[in-house]
C-alpha angles and dihedrals in degrees: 000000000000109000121217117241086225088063090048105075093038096048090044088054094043093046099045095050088046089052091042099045091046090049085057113032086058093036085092099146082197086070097086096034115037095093089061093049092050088045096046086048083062107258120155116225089255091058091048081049091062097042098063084045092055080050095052088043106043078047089046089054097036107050109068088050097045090047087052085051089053088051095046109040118014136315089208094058095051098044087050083059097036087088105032089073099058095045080056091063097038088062095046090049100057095030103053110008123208153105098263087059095027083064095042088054091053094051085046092041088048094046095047081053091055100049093053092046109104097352095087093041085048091044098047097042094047083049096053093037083054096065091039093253102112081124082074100056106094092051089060093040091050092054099037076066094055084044089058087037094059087037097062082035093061103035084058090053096047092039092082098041099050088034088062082048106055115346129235092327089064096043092054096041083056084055107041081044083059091051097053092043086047084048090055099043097054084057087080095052112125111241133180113172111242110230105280123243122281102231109179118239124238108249116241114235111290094010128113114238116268117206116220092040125105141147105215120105112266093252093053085048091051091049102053084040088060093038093049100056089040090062107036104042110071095200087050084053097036079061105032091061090041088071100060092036086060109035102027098071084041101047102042086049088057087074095060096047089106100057089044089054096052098050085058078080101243123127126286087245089055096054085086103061097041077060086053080068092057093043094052089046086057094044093050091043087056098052087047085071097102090049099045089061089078090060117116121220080269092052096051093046083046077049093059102036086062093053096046097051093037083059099053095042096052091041094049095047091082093205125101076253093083093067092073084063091040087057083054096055101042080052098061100039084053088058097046093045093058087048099045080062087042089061099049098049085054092056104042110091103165116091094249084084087139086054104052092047089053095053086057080049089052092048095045089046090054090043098055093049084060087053099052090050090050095047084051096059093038105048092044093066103023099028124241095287091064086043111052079044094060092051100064085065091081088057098060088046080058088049109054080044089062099051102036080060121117083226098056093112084058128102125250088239111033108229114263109289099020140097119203129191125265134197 
């Protein structure tokens, strides 16, 4: 496909600060070691338990409404916030340890996460749409997700360093120093407000009913408008509930990588690098996105049956080996994440784009707290290799229901201009 020189600029701007602002926002040194600071302040493991819960629930109410303020206001503005929460909490945590501020970062961690949920996915997607190059959206998304991938790579590997140099203080100065430069970055980000939702006014008394009036505030318009189409559309659903079904069990997992690797029976100093394996299957999954758009209803089902037994097997083997399956797996849920919000951008046509994706955040957040509960109950009777096994069973249930679809001749991303069906 020839490229106009009038899209380039505006995709290479677009695509720079996309790259840029995803490196930073996930470059965060207190990653690695924010458990141990928790642990050395005092805190027992059911406090740091609660902890995590207070972060996925301040994210799960926070993340429809601030999707309805992307769309009515503006999605620059909120990304720009997005990581000025969070660098807030970095500095109280190392400054003035304790539960009570532990607890207020992570609401401010969990609501920074929310803002920038599905407002990045809604502005990326309207900007490239724009320019007539939204056939060019899973290959930045794809690599926005490497970009996070070497950025949690490298802030393990310069945690220790920096930590040896200047304890927890200098760590979380690296990381508040991330957040401000994230901050900065997102204030080159295109943006070119969509039309806002038409909300009818309530006549007065004795007065016939204007469209195009209404007396909500313009976020509470924006809501109903995204809640709306999520709900009455049934290809906007279809999509919409693809992309918890997909990420949540993954990504959960994702968590408990570190105790899996250790049964295996290796030291304690060679778990790392069985997780480099992990890191460099997501990295590769992310980069596949431009070829996984050419995937039929079928191919990505056959997508999703490989990850799922690739994870059991490398899971059941029992020996550092299986992590060479388990990259493999990583790899391909990374890849079938970016492309089941592929397919919902692609299906979403009203202007509370930012609202739609969120509720899909919000499902996938609620999903993965089930799924904590349940790993709980069943690693705790069966251990983590049972257990990682078990959970690729949901994904060939996705996956039949893929294929016993009436869309599964349709491609993953509809061509420009049209809509196709999906399961």
């Amino acid at each position: 496909m020839i490229v106009t020189p009038a899209r380039v600029p505006a995709t290479g701007r677009l695509a720079a600060t996309l790259y840029g602002y995803a490196f930073l926002t996930d470059f965060v040194l207190l990653y690695p070691l924010y458990v141990l600071l928790f642990a050395d302040t005092g805190l027992s493991v059911g406090q740091i338990s609660s902890l995590f819960v207070l972060w996925s629930a301040s994210g799960v109410v926070l993340e429809v409404p601030s999707g309805a303020w992307a769309d009515a206001l503006s999605r620059r503005l909120l990304l720009t916030l997005a990581p000025l929460l969070p660098a807030v909490a970095f500095a109280l945590w190392v400054l003035v340890p304790s539960y009570p501020v532990f607890a207020v970062g992570f609401v401010l961690w969990g609501a920074g996460g929310a803002l920038r949920s599905g407002t990045l996915e809604a502005l990326v997607f309207s900007e490239l749409d724009r320019v007539g190059a939204a056939d060019r959206y899973a290959r930045l998304l794809g690599r926005a997700r490497t970009a996070e991938v070497l950025a949690a790579a490298g802030s393990g590997a310069l945690a220790g360093p920096v930590f040896a140099a200047g304890g927890y203080r200098a760590v979380g100065a690296a990381s508040v120093l991330a957040a401000l430069l994230a901050a900065a970055v997102a204030t080159r980000f295109p943006e070119h407000r969509p039309a806002a939702p038409v909300v009818a006014a309530a006549p007065a008394e004795g007065e016939p009913g204007v469209a195009g009036r209404s007396d909500e505030a313009g976020w509470l318009a924006s809501l109903r408008a995204g809640l709306t189409e999520a709900r009455a559309d049934r290809t906007v659903r279809a999509a919409l509930l693809l992309v918890p079904a997909v990420t949540a069990i993954w990504g959960g997992l994702d968590e408990y990588t570190g105790l899996l690797a250790r049964d295996t029976g290796v030291a304690e100093a060679t778990v790392p690098l069985l997780l480099l394996l992990l890191w460099a299957g997501l990295t590769v999954g992310g980069l596949l996105a431009p070829v996984g758009e050419r995937l039929t209803n079928g191919g990505y089902a056959g997508l999703l049956v490989l990850a799922a037994s690739a994870l059991a097997a490398g899971a059941l083997a029992g020996r550092p080996a299986g992590f060479v399956l388990l990259a493999v797996a990583f790899a391909a849920f990374q890849l079938a994440t970016v492309l089941a919000d592929v397919r919902l951008q692609a299906r979403i046509t009203g202007p509370a784009r930012a609202t739609v994706t969120s509720v899909a955040g919000m499902a996938t957040d609620l999903t993965i707290v089930v799924f904590y509960a349940g790993y709980g109950l069943v690693a705790g009777v069966t251990g983590n290799r049972v257990a990682f096994a078990l959970s690729a069973l949901p994904y060939l249930a996705v996956a039949a229901w893929l294929v016993s679809s009436r869309g599964r001749r349709a491609r993953t991303v509809p061509p420009a201009g049209r809509r196709v069906g999906v399961p």
